[in-house]
N, C-alpha and C positions, 0 to 999 in steps of 0.2 A: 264533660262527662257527668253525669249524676251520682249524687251520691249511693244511693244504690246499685249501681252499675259498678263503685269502685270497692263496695264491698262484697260484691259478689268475688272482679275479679283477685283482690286479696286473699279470699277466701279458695278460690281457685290455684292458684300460688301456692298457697300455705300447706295448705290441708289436703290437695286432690295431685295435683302434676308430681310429688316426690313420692306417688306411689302407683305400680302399676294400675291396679284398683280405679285409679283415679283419675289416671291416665286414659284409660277405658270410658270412663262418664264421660268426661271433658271430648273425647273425642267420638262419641255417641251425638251428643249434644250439638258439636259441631258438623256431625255429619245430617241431622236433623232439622238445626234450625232454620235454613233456610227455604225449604218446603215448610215449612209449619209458618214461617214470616210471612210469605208468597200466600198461604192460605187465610192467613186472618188480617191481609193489609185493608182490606175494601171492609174488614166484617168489626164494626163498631163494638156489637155487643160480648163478642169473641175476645175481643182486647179489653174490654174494661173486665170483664170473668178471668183472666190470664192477669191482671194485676190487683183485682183481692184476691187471688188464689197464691199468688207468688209475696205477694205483702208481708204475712206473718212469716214466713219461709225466711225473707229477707232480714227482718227486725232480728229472730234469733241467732240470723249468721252475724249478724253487725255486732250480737251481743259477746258472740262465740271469739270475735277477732278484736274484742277490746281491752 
């Protein structure tokens, strides 16, 4: 697993599931991501846009769970 992936789902744990609130995203997300996966698996430029856009996103959570 990447280290980014494990700070996300840390983050997810932590901070999002012991609340309904967050419960909600997590399950938004999950009800999403796989049309959104499905859409950008063939599209190069889609996925490299989706990881500098998620990048800094990730850095502040890694910083938020240290």
């Amino acid at each position: 697993m990447a280290e980014e992936v494990k700070v996300l789902c840390a983050f997810r744990d932590k901070y999002l599931l012991p609340f309904p609130a967050g419960r909600a995203v997590v399950n938004v997300y999950y009800w999403t991501r796989p049309g959104v996966a499905d859409f950008i698996r063939d599209k190069e430029l889609l996925k490299a846009i989706g990881r500098k856009c998620f990048k800094p996103i990730v850095l502040m959570i890694g910083k938020i769970m240290k």
